[in-house]
Steps between C-alpha positions, in 0.01 A plus 500: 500500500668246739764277432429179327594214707762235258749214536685246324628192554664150307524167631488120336109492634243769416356411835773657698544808256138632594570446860797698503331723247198541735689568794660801310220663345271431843802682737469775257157520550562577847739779427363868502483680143401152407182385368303326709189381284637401137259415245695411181837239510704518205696151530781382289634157448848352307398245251662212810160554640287534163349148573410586812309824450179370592598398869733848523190710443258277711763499803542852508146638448400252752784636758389859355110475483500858571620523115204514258717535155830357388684543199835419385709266224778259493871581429850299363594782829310733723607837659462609841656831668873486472509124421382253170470112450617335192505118526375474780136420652396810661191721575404865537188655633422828591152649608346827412247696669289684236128626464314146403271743265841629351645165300414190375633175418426346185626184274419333171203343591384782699601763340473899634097580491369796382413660809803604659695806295879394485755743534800284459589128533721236656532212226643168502456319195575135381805548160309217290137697472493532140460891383622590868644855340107569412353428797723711675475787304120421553533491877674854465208654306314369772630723764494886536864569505558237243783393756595129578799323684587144542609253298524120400525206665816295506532171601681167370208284614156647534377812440262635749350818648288549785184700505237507762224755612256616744350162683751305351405494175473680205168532336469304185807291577267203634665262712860594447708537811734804361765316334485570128730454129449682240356858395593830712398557888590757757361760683260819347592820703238795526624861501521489878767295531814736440804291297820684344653227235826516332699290210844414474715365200896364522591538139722726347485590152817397271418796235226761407145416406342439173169549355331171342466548145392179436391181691308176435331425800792401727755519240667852485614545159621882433568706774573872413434401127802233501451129524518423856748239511755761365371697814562258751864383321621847550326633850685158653805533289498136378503325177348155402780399331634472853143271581643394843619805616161682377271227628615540837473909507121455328410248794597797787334759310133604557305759306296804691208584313235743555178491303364806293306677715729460791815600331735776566627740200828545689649174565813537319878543572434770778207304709682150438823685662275580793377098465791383553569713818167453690382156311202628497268437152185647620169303581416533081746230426458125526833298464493189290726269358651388150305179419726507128637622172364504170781514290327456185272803566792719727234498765532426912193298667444590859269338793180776435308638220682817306317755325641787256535850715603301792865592623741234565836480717763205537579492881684223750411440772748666778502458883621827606197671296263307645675568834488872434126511370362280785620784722367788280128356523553445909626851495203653248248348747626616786532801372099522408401399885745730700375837512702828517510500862493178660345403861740470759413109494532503121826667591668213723372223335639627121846595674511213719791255487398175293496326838306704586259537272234290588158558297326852610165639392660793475643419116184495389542132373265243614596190319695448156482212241809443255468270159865455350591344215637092557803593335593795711489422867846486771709302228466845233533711777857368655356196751255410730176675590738818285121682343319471798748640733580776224156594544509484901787750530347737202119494637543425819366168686136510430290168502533334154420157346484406130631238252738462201334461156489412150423789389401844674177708489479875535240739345349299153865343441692200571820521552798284539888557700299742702350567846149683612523650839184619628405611851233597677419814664343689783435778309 
C-alpha cells in the first residue's frame, strides 16, 4: 500500500488554507511510494471554519474531482503529523488510496446499506444525538470484528460532519451536498482493508479498585459493601468537615470504571501499582467524572450509568501517564508491523535519524488517523503541538490527520481523557 498523500494548514481565510493545503498533498502526489490515484479524503476542520463547511468541501472536491468520497468532522482543534491547532482556523486533509469495493461512506440520512459486509468502521458522530451510546453499540454489532474508532464532534459553533460517496452523493441522502448535523457518519471498512488500532488513557489511579455493591442508575451507593461516600472520603484522604479543601480534591478526581463483562478479577493493589507506572487502564475502562454527592444516601453520582458487578477506581488525571502510555501504544503497534527480520529498507528508515526520517513504505504504515480527547492535547502534554510530536518520535513520521473530540470512540465504547490511534496497513 502506498503512502497517503496529507497536509495541513491555518490561516484567517479558508480560501488560502486549501491552497496551501492543496499544494502539499498534490507535491506528494508526485513523490514515489506515494499514491497517485486516491479515492477516499478524510478532511478535518476547527470549529473557526464550522460555518463555512459547505464551501470547504465544495472547493476541494472541485480542485480534487478525482476524489469520489469524503468524510471527516469538525474539531475545538485538529491534529496533523507532529503539529495540532487549538484556536485557531485551520484544516487537514489527507487522501487514501483503497479498493473502492473495500469501504464505504455512510451518514444519518444515508446510513450503511445492507450490501456491503463491514469489517470495522471510521465514525464521527454529532454529541447531542439522543441515545448516541445505543447507536453505537448498534453500529458495532453491525460489523464483523465488532471494532469501531472515532469519536465526537467538538465545536463551539456548529456541529458538522462531512460525508459524501460515489458520484457525489450518497444514495438516499437526496439533494444534500455532504455537509451534515446530527446522528453518526464515517467510513465502513471491508476485511481487505488492513487497520491495527490502539487506545490510550492518562489517568492514574489514587487507590485500589472496588466492586459496585450497589448503584442507582448513576448514583454509586455501596462500593465493596460500604456506602460509597465513606469510600471516596478515605481513597482521597479528605473529610467534609473540611468542605473546601474536599470540594476541590472531588473536582480533580475521575472514576475508571469497567462494566461486568469487561472487568478484570485482578485489579487490586498489585495491578494499580503497575497503573501507576505505565498509566495504562486497559481498553475495558471508560473514565468519567463525579457529577455529585449524596450525602443523605452516602452515595457518589458520576457522568454514566453504574451497574452492580461493575468495578470502580478513583483516578486523576496525570501528564506523565498519559505521556508514558501514548508511547506504549506507538510502541505495541510498531511492534505488530515489524517482523523478526526487517528489509534492509525497513532497516534505514526505522533507524534513521528523525531528520531523516521522512515517510517510507517500508514501515508498513500507509496513513494514520488520531482522535484525542479536547482536554488532553500540547497544554497536558508540557506545550505546543507536545502529543503529536510524542507520537512522531515514538512511531515514526507517517502521514496522519485527525481531530480533538468530545468524547472518543474505540470498539462499542466511548471514552473520555483518551486517544484512539489507528493506522493503516500494507499488510
Amino acid at each position: 500500500m502506498k503512502l497517503f498523500p496529507y497536509g495541513h494548514a491555518t490561516h484567517p481565510q479558508w480560501q488560502m488554507a486549501a491552497e496551501l493545503t492543496l499544494a502539499q498533498v498534490r507535491a506528494q502526489m508526485a513523490l514515489h511510494g506515494y499514491a497517485s490515484s486516491p479515492t477516499l479524503a478524510l478532511l478535518y476542520i476547527t470549529d473557526h471554519y464550522a460555518l463555512q463547511a459547505q464551501d470547504i468541501l465544495d472547493h476541494l472536491s472541485t480542485e480534487l474531482p478525482e476524489i469520489t468520497d469524503w468524510s471527516g468532522t469538525v474539531g475545538v482543534g485538529i491534529a496533523a503529523n507532529n503539529a495540532e491547532y487549538f484556536d485557531e482556523p485551520a484544516l487537514a486533509l489527507m487522501l487514501c488510496e483503497l479498493p473502492t469495493d473495500q469501504y464505504r461512506v455512510f451518514s444519518g440520512v444515508a446510513p450503511l446499506g445492507l450490501g456491503f459486509e463491514a469489517h470495522t468502521a471510521l465514525i464521527h458522530a454529532d454529541p447531542g444525538t439522543p441515545d448516541l451510546g445505543e447507536l453505537i453499540e448498534e453500529m458495532a454489532q453491525r460489523t464483523d470484528s465488532g471494532y469501531l474508532f472515532g469519536g465526537l464532534a467538538s465545536s463551539r459553533s456548529r456541529t458538522v460532519q462531512f460525508a459524501v460517496g460515489g458520484d457525489g452523493n450518497i444514495r438516499g441522502q437526496g439533494a444534500a451536498r455532504g455537509v451534515f448535523s446530527g446522528g453518526l457518519s464515517g467510513v465502513a471498512f471491508g476485511a481487505g482493508i488492513h487497520l491495527v488500532s490502539r487506545v490510550t488513557q492518562g489517568c492514574l489511579p489514587v487507590a485500589r479498585a472496588h466492586q459496585v455493591t450497589k448503584a442507582d442508575q448513576h448514583v454509586v451507593l455501596a462500593l465493596d459493601g460500604e456506602p460509597a461516600l465513606d469510600v471516596m472520603l478515605r481513597d482521597l484522604r479528605i473529610s467534609l468537615e473540611q468542605p473546601q479543601e474536599a470540594l476541590a480534591v472531588v473536582r480533580a478526581t475521575l472514576v475508571g470504571l469497567a462494566r461486568p463483562q469487561a472487568a478484570r478479577p485482578g485489579l487490586v493493589a498489585s495491578e494499580a501499582a503497575a497503573v501507576r507506572q505505565t498509566g495504562h487502564f486497559g481498553n475495558d475502562v471508560i473514565v468519567r467524572h463525579i457529577i455529585g454527592l449524596d450525602p443523605g444516601q452516602r452515595g457518589v453520582a458520576v457522568a454514566e450509568p453504574v451497574a452492580a458487578g461493575m468495578q470502580l477506581v478513583f483516578c486523576e488525571r496525570n501528564a506523565q501517564a498519559a505521556k508514558a502510555d501514548l508511547i506504549r501504544i506507538c510502541a505495541e503497534i510498531r511492534e505488530e508491523l515489524e517482523p523478526e527480520e526487517l528489509a534492509l529498507g525497513a532497516v534505514t528508515a526505522l533507524h534513521a535519524s528523525e531528520a531523516e526520517a521522512a515517510p517510507h513504505p517500508a514501515r508498513g504504515i500507509a496513513g494514520a488517523i488520531y482522535v484525542s480527547c479536547a482536554g488532553r492535547g500540547g497544554p497536558h502534554f508540557g506545550g505546543p503541538s507536545a502529543e503529536l510530536q510524542i507520537i512522531r518520535r515514538a512511531l515514526g513520521d507517517v502521514p496522519l490527520v485527525g481531530f480533538f473530540a468530545g468524547g472518543e470512540i474505540a470498539r462499542n465504547h466511548l471514552y473520555g481523557y483518551t486517544g484512539v490511534l489507528t493506522v493503516f496497513t500494507g499488510n
